[in-house]
N, C-alpha and C positions, 0 to 999 in steps of 0.2 A: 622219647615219648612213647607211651603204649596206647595203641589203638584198641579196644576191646570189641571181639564181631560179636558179641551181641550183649543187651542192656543187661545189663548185672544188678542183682539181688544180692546185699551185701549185710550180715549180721554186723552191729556196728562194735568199735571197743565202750566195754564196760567197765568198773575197774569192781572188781570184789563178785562179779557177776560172769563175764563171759569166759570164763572154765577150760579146760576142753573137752573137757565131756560134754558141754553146754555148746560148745564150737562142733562140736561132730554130731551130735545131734540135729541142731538146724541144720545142717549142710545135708544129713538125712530127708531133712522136711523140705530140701531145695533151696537152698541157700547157697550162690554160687561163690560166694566170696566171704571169710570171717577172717574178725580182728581178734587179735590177743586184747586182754585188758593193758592196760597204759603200763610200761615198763621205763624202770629209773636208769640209765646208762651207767651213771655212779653204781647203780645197787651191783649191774652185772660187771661193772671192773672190778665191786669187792670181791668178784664168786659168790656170790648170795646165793646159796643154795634156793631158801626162798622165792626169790625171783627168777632163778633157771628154772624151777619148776612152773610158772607161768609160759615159757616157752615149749611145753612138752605139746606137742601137735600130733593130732591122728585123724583130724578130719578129711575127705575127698574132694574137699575146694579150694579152691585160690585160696593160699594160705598171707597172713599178713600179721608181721610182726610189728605194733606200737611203740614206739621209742619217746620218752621225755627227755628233757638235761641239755644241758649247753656247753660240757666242756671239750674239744675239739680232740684233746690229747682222749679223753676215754673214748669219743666214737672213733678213734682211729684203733684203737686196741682193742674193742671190744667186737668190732664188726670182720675181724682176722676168726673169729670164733667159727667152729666147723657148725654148730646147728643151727644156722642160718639159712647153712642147703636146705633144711626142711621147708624155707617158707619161698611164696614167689614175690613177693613185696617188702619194703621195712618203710612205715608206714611214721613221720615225724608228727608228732603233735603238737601245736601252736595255735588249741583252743579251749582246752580245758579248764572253766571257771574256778574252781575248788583256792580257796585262800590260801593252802597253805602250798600250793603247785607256783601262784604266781608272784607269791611274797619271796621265792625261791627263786624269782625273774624265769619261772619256767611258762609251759600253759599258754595260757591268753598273752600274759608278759613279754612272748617274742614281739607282737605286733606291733610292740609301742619304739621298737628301737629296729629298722628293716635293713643298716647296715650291719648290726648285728647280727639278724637271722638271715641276712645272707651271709655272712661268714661261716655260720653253722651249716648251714642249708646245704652251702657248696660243699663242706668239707665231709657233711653226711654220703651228700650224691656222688663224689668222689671215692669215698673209703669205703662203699657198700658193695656188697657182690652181687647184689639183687637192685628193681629199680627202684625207686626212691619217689613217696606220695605224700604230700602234706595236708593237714587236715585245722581249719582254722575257723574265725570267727568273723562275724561282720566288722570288727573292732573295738577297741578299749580304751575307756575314760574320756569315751564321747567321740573320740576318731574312728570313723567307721573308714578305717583304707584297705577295705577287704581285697578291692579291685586293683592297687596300690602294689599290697602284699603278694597277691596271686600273681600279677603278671614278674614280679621278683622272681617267685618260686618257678615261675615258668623258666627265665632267663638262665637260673641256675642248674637247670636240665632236670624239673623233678618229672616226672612219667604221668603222674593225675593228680587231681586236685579234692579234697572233700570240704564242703563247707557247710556249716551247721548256721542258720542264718538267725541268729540275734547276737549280740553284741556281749561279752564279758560282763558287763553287769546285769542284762536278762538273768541270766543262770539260763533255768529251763522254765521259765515263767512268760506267759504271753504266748502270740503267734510269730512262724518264725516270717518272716519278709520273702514272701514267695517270689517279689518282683526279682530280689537282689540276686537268684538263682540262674535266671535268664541273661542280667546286664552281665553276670560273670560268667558263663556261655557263650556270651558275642564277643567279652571281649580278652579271652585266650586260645590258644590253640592247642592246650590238651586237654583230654576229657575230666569233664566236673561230673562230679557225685554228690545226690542230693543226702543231706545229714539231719531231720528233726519233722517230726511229727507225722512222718508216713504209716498211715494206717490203713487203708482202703483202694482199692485199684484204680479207682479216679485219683487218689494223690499220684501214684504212680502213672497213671496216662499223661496227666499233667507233666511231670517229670522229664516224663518221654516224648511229650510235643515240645518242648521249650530247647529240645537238646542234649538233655545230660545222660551219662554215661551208665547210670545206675543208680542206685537209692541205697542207703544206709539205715536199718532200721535197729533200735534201740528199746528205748522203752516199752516200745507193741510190741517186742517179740518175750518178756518177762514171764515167765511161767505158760508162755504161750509158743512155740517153735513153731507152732501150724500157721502161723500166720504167712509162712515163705510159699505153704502149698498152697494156702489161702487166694495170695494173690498171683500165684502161676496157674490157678485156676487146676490144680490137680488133686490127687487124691491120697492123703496124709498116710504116708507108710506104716504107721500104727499109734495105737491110742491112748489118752494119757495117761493112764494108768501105765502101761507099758514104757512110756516115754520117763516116766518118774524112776522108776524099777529101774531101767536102762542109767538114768543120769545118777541115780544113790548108787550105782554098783560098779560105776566104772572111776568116782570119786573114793571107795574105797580101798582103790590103788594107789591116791594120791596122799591120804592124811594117816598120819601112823599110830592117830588117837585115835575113839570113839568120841571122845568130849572135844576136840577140834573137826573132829566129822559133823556130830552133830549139828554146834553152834553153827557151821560155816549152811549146811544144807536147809536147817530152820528159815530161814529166808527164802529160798527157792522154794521149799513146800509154801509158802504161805502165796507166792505167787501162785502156783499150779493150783490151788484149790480157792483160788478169787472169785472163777467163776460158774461154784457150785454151789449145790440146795446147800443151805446150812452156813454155808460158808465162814460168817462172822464168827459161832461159834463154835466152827474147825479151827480157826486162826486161833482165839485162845487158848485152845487145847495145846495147838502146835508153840505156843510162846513156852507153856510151860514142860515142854520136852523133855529128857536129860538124858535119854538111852538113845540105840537105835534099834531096838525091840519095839518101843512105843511109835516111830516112825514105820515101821515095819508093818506094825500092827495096821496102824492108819491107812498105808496105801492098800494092806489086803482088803479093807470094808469098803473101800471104791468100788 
């Protein structure tokens, strides 16, 4: 079990989104913990080049690596792997709504079968060289055994818990059940992190009256990084123009195209300019892209 001294700020996994460029950045704007986006165990038994490059890490915080998949023989081979030393956590996932994650019995899918996901659970927190965090859901297909599931993953020796509190058929629609954050606070004994809709430092007070260990933010942080300095109540180490400059330029080390650069960064621009003059008609500009001259261009008129 890991105690954390003090309440942690945690960028949450994204999958197509948190980067590392987009990982080291927030951890810039105080972020003291980031996730990798969601990684397939299968992908890294094939050598997926692809997905070793989701593992490339340079941020200066608690680093955490995301894991999906269920087969016991790859997380024993895969986690023998030496760039692991890079991170302090490997982080199992067993909440992810996405249909084709749990038609795959992955995702949300663990929760409906808890002898199962304790056989993985153990054999994860076993084969890893780092300590072991699960991140899940209130429940699926109407069984909310969130409190069920947790005190399992406790039994199995995982270090902390994150939960994202609606159920596998929310998705991200609705409020998430704040009460359910506290009953799963009382009733385990390692630290829970809160996972959905934290925006504002009254979310996070709340957070931090009821118990838990930290907060996981996600969607607020989208074209937004400031949101960490936001609510650490400090003073954002630079601007976003600068902050954009910084995230195109250190992604240029990662894509070996121009036309996979682009396509991949058109997204995060249309985030980072949501919340400017014009905006609507920055966004179609930015749809119809295809260099990165014309990206280039864009952020110099900021």
């Amino acid at each position: 079990m890991r105690k954390f001294k003090k309440f942690i700020y945690a960028l949450a996994p994204m999958a197509g989104v948190t980067d590392f460029a987009f990982r080291k950045i927030c951890a810039d704007f105080g972020a003291d913990m980031v996730v990798t986006e969601m990684v397939s165990i299968k992908a890294l038994d094939y050598k997926s080049i692809k997905t070793n490059n989701l593992l490339r890490e340079e941020s200066n915080a608690l680093r955490v690596c995301q894991f999906f998949g269920h087969d016991v023989a790859s997380i024993n081979r895969v986690l023998k792997n030496e760039i692991f030393k890079n991170f302090d956590f490997i982080d199992f996932n067993c909440g992810c709504p996405a249909p084709k994650i749990v038609k795959n019995a992955d995702g949300s899918a663990m929760m409906k079968n808890l002898d199962r996901a304790r056989e993985i659970i153990s054999a994860l927190v076993k084969a890893s060289p780092k300590p072991v965090s699960v991140k899940f859901r209130l429940g699926i297909d109407g069984n909310q055994n969130y409190i069920e599931f947790a005190k399992m993953c406790e039994e199995c020796g995982v270090s902390f818990l994150t939960l994202h509190a609606r159920t596998r058929e929310q998705g991200y629609a609705g409020e998430v059940d704040k009460a359910a954050y506290k009953k799963l606070v009382n009733s385990v004994n390692v630290p829970v992190f809160w996972s959905g809709d934290i925006k504002t430092k009254q979310d996070v007070e709340f957070a931090k009256q009821i118990g838990c260990a930290g907060v996981m933010i996600g969607r607020a942080a989208l074209g937004n990084p400031e949101i960490f300095s936001t609510l650490k109540g400090k003073k954002p180490p630079y601007s976003k123009k600068q902050t954009i400059i910084n995230h195109l330029d250190m992604l240029k080390t990662l894509f070996k195209t121009e036309r996979t650069l682009v396509a991949y960064f058109k997204k995060h621009l249309m985030w980072y300019v949501r919340s400017t003059k014009n905006a609507t008609l920055i966004k179609q500009k930015i749809l119809e892209f295809t260099t990165l001259k014309q990206i280039e261009d864009l952020i110099e008129e900021m």
